[in-house]
C-alpha positions in Angstrom: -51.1 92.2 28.6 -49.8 88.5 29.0 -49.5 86.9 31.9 -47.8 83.5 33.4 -50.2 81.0 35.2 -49.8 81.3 38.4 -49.9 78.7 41.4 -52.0 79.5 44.9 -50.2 81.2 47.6 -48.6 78.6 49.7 -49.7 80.1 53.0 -53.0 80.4 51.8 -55.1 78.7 54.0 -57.9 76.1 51.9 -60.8 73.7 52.9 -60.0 70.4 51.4 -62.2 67.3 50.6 -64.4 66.1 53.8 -63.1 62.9 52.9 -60.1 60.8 51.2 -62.2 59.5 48.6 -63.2 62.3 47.0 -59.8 62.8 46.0 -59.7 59.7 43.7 -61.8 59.7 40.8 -64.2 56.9 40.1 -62.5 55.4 36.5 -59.1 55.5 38.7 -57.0 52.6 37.8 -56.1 52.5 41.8 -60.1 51.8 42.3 -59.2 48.5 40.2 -56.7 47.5 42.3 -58.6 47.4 45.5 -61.8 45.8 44.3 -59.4 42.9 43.0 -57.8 42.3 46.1 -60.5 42.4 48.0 -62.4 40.0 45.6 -59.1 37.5 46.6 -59.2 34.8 49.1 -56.3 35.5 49.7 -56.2 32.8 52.4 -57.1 30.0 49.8 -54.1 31.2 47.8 -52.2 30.7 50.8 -50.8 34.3 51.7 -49.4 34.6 55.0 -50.4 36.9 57.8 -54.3 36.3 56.7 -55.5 35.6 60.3 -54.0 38.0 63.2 -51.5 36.4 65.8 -51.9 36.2 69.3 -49.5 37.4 70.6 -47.1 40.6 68.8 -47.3 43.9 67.8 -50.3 43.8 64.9 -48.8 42.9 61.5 -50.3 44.3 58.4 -53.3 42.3 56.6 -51.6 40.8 53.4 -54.4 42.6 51.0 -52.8 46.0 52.0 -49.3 45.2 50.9 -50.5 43.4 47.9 -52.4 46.2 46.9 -49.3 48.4 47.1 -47.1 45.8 45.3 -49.7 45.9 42.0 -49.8 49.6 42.3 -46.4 49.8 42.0 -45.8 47.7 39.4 -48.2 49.5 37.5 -46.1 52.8 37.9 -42.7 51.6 37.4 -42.1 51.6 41.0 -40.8 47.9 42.0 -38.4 49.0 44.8 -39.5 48.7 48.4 -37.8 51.3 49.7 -39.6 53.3 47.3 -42.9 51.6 47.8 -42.6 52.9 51.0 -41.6 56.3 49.9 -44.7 56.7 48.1 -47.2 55.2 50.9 -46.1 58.4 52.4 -46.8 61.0 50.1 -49.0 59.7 47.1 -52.3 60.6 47.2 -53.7 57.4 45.2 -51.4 55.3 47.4 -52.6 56.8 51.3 -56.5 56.2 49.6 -55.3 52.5 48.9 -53.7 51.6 52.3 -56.0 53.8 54.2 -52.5 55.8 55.5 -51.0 53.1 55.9 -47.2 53.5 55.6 -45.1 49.9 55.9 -42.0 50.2 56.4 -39.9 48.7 53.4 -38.6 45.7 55.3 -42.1 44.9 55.7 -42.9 45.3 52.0 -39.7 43.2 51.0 -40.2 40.1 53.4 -44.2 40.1 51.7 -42.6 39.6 48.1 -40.1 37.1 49.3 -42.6 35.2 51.5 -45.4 35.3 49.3 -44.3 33.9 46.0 -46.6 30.9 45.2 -49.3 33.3 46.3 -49.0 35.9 44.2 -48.5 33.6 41.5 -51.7 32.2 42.2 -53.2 36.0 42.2 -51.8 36.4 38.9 -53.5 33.3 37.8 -56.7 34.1 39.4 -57.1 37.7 36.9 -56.2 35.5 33.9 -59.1 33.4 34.9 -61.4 36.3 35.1 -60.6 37.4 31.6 -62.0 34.1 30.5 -64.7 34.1 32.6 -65.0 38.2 30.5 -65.1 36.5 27.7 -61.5 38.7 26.6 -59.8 34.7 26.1 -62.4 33.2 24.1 -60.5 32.4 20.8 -57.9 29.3 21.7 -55.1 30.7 19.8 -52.2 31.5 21.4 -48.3 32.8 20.3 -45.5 31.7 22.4 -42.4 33.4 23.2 -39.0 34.0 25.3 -37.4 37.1 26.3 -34.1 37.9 28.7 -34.3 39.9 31.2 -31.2 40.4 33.5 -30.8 39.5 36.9 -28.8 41.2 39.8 -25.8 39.3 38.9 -23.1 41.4 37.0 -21.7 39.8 34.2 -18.3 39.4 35.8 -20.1 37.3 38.9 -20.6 35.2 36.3 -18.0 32.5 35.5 -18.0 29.8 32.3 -15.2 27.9 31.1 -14.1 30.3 28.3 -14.6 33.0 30.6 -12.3 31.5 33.3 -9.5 30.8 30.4 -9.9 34.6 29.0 -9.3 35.7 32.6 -6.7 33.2 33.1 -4.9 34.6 30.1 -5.6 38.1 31.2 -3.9 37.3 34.4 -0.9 36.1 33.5 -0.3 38.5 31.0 -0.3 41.0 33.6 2.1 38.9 35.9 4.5 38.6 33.0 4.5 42.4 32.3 4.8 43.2 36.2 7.5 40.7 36.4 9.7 42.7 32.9 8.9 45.9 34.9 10.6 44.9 38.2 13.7 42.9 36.1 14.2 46.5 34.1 14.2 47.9 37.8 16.6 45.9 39.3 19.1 47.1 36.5 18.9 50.6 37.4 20.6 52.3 40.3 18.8 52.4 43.6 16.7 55.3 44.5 13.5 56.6 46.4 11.7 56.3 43.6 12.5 53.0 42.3 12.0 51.8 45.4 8.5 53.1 45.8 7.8 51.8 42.2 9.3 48.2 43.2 7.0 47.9 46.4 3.8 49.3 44.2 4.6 46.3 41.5 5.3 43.7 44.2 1.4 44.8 46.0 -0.3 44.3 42.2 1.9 41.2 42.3 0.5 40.2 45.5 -3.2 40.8 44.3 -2.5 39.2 41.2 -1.4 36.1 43.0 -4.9 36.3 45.5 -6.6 37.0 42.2 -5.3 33.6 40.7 -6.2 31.7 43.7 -9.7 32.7 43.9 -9.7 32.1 39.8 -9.0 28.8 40.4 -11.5 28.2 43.2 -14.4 29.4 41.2 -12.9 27.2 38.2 -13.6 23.7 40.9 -17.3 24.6 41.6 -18.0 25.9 38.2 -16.7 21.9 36.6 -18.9 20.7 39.4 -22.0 22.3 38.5 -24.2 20.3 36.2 -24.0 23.0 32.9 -20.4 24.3 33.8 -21.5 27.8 35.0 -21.9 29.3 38.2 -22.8 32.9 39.4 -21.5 34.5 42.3 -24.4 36.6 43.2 -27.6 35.0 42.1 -26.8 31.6 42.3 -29.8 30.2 40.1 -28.9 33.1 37.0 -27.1 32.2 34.1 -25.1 33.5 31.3 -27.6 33.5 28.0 -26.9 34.7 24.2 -29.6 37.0 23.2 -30.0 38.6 19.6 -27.8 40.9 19.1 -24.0 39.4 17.9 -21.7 39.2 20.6 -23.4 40.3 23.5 -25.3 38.2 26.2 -27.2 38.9 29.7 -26.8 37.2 32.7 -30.4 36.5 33.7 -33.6 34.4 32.9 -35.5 33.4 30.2 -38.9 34.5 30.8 -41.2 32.5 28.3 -45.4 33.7 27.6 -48.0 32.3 26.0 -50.2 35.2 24.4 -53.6 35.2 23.2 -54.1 36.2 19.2 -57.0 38.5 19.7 -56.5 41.1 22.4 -52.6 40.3 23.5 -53.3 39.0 27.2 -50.5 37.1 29.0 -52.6 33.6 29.3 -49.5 31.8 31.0 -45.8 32.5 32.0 -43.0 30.4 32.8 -39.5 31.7 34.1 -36.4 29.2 33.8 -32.2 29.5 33.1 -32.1 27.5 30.6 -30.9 29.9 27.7 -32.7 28.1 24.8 -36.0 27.6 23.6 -35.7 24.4 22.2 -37.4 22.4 25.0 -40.2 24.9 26.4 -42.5 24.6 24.1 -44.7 21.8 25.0 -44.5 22.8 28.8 -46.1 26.3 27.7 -48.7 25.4 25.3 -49.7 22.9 28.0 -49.9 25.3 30.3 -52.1 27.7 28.4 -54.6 25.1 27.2 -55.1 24.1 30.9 -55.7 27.8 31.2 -57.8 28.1 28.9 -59.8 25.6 29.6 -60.2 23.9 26.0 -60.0 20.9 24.0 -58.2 22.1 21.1 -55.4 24.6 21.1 -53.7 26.8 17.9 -50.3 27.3 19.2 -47.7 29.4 16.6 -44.0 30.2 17.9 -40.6 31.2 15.9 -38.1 28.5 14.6 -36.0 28.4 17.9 -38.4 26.2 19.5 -38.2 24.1 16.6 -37.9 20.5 18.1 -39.3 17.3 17.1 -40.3 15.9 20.5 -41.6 18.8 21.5 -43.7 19.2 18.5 -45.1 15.2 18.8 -45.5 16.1 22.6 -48.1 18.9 21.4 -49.5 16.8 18.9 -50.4 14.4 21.3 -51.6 17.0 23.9 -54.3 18.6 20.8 -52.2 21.3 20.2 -51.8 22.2 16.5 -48.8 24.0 16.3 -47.2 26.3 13.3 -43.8 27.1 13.4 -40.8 27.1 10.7 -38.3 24.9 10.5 -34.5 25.6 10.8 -32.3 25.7 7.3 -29.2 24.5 8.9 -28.8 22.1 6.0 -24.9 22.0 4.8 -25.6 20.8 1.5 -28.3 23.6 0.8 -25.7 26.7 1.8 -23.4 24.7 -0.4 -25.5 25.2 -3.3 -26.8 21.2 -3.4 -29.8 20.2 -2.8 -31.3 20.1 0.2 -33.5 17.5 2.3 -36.5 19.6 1.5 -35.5 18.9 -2.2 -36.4 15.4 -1.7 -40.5 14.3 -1.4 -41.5 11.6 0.2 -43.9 9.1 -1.1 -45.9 7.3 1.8 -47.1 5.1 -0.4 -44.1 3.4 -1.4 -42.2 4.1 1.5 -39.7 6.1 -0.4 -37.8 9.3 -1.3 -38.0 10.9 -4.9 -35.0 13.1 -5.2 -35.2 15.6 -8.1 -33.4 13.4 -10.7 -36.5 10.7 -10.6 -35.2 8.2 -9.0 -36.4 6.7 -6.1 -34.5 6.5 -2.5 -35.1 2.8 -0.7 -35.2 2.3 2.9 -32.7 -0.2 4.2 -32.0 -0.1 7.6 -33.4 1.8 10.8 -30.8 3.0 14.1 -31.3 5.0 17.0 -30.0 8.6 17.5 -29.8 10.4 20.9 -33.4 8.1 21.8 -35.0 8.5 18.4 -35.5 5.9 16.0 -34.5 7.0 12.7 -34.9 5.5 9.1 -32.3 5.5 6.1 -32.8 5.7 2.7 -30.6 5.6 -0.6 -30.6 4.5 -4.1 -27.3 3.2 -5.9 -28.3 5.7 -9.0 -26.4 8.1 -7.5 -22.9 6.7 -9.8 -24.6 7.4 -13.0 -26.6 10.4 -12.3 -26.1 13.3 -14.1 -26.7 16.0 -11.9 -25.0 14.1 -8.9 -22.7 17.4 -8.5 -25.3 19.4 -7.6 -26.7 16.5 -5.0 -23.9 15.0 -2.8 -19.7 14.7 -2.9 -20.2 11.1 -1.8 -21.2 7.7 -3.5 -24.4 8.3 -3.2 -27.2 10.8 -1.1 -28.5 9.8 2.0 -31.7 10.7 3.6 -32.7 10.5 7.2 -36.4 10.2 8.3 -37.1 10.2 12.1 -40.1 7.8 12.7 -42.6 10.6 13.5 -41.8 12.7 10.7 -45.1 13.2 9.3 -45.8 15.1 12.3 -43.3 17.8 11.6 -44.7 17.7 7.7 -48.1 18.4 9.1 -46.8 21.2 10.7 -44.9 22.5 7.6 -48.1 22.2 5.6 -49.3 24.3 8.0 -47.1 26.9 7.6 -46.9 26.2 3.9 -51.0 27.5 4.4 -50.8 30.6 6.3 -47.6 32.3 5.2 -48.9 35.4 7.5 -48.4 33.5 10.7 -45.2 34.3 11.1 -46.3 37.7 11.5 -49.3 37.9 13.4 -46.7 36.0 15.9 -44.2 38.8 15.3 -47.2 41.5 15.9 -48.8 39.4 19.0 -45.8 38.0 21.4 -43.6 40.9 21.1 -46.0 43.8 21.8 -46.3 42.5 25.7 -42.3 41.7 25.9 -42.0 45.9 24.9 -44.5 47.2 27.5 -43.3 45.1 30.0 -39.3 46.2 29.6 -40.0 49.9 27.7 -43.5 51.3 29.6 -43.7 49.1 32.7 -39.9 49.0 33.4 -39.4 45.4 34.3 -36.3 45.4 32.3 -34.6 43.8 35.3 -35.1 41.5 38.5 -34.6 43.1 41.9 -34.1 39.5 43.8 -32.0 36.6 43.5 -33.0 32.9 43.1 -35.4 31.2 40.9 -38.4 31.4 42.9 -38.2 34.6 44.0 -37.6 35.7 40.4 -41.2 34.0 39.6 -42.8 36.1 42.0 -41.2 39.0 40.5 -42.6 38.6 37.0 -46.1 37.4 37.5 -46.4 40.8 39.7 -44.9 42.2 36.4 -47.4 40.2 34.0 -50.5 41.3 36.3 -49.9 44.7 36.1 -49.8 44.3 32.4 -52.7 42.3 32.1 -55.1 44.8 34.2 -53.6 47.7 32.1 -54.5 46.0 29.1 -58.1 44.8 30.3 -59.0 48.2 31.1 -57.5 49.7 28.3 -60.2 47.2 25.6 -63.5 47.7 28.3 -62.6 50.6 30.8 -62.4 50.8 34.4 -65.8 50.7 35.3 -66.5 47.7 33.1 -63.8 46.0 34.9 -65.1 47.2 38.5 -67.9 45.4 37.0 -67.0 42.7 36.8 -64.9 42.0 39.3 -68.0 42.9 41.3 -70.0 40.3 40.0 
């Protein structure tokens, strides 16, 4: 006869464990978390709270909310309210603390206090998987991703956003006003008059609604990049990939090593674009990594001259594509790449033959650029498919063989592109998809910072002990 599983009787009386430990398995990934934190000195990385006060009720030792902190990152739990839920009836989490249960204005005030810190914790594990040997190629892929902040979109106010809800607005004045002008032509009742005092309240909001409009309109002109946010004051409205839509958040950028996908470095900024974090990061992770020479690859928005000679000049070989945002070349003409250069001579050969002359040199936005031409172009026979001027002009900045080097580059390893595909944007899906860091729970810069490298830790001790095991790790942490 078949029967169901059943559970114990619940007035059963049992004789647990002697002790709390025996409850926690020895390859526990909570085991991990206390040796780490107990490795810390966590008063060189300037936590708070590390020696006892005179005088108070006792505060908590720093290493027992930390611990709870990377624990819950680790589970998807970043709250503190639940942090503090779980202190009271997880089993992992009472071994951690040692029943210990904060209360969650406790744990809050140790993320918000403890920022550089933690960052510095976070730093401290990415220095132990070099010393593990898990960093030892210096190859790296960089990346950004957009995570949201606590700021709803319409806390968010740009210029075309404060014109659409201008427009908005005052449509909705003019239609309230053509409601109450067809009222005042029909013949007075109860009803009408309730209608007419409903459309002169929406009126009256309307008109508060207008005010406060233009309020937000003065101190978003005099912010520096014309945007301000209502409710987290340092988050900003970015595009992200998909058409159309946009988050009001950070840009959270990584630096990821080739061979077993650690986080070596992060960065979190508001500046929507790429274009200018690209030397800061792979700066970052060569200091990290403690080398001489780094290989650096990243997509085409970070595509940026300066920021390519800055890495040059750092020892940072760098492979990335290069924008076609050539008008002639979705035209049909021929594009700048069309045309080789001939260092040599100092010259352009365009692909009639002939051969383009410098003549003068200007500057452009700080850079000093070079111009070429030929006065072929008139009698050329295939000038149609070249230029619809007098003649084709090319432009070489004065570091341009720098950005050839890095096309050559490219041109060499036409899997690069990939492996950056298959390296940066593995960690950016386990953070938001597994881990649940989809989103910031505090406001500011800062604060934000603190958020994510407790986010990237948590990733970077799963991923350690998922290539050697927990008791490799315990290991060496020990040592």
């Amino acid at each position: 006869m078949k029967r169901f599983v059943e559970g114990a009787d619940r007035g059963q009386s049992t004789l647990l464990p002697e002790c709390l430990d025996e409850w926690v398995e020895e390859s526990n990934c909570v085991r991990v978390v206390d040796c780490f934190v107990d490795g810390l000195d966590l008063a060189d990385l300037g936590f708070e709270g590390v020696e006892p006060a005179a005088t108070g009720r006792p505060a908590y030792h720093p290493s027992v909310l930390l611990k709870l902190y990377i624990y819950g990152y680790l589970n998807r739990v970043q709250s503190s309210r639940r942090l503090e839920r779980e202190a009271g009836r997880n089993l992992e989490v009472i071994w951690l603390l040692g029943r210990l249960v904060p209360d969650d204005k406790v744990i809050a005030d140790f993320r918000k206090d403890n920022g550089p810190a933690i960052r510095r914790a976070c730093a401290s594990f990415v220095n132990l998987c070099r010393q593990m040997g898990l960093l030892a190629k210096a190859s790296v892929a960089i990346d950004g991703s957009k995570f949201k902040a606590v700021n709803n979109r319409d806390r968010n106010f740009t210029r075309g956003k404060i014109d659409r809800r201008r427009a908005q607005l005052e449509e909705s004045v003019a239609r309230y006003l053509s409601q109450l002008d067809t009222a005042d032509r029909q013949e007075p009742s109860e009803v009408l008059v309730l209608k007419t005092t409903r459309l002169k309240e929406k009126l009256d909001k309307l008109k508060e609604e207008m005010g406060k409009l233009a309020a937000y309109e003065k101190q978003m002109l005099a912010s520096p990049d014309h945007q301000i946010s209502l409710t987290d004051p340092d988050s900003r409205s970015m595009a992200t990939s998909g058409r159309g839509s946009g988050v009001v958040g950070y840009n959270v950028q990584v630096a990821v090593d080739t061979v077993n996908h650690l986080i070596v470095t992060h960065d979190v900024t508001n500046i929507g674009s790429d274009r200018s974090q690209l030397a800061n990061v792979a700066r970052e992770a060569k200091a990290v990594l403690q080398v001489d020479k780094l290989e650096a690859v990243a997509d085409r928005g970070y595509f940026n001259g300066e920021e390519i000679l800055a890495c040059e000049q750092a020892g940072i070989c760098v492979t990335l594509p290069k924008p076609m945002t050539s008008g002639a070349k979705s035209e049909g003409r021929f594009g700048k790449q069309d045309f080789v250069y001939v260092p040599e001579e100092d010259v352009y050969r365009c692909p009639a033959g002939e051969k383009l002359k410098f003549h003068y040199a200007n500057e452009e936005h700080g850079q000093k650029m070079r111009r070429y031409w030929t006065n072929a172009c008139k009698t050329c026979a295939i000038k149609d498919q070249c230029t619809t001027g007098k003649e084709r002009r090319i432009t070489r900045w004065e570091h341009e063989h720098v950005l050839e080097i890095v096309q050559q580059r490219l041109d060499q390893d036409p899997q690069a592109m990939r492996r950056r595909r298959e390296t940066v944007e593995h960690p950016f899906g386990t953070l938001k998809m597994r881990m649940g860091a989809t989103h910031f729970l505090m406001k500011t810069l800062p604060k934000v910072a603190s958020e994510m490298a407790l986010s990237v830790l948590a990733y970077n001790l799963t991923r350690v002990m998922n290539i050697v095991g927990t008791r490799a790790l315990l290991a060496a942490i020990r040592a």
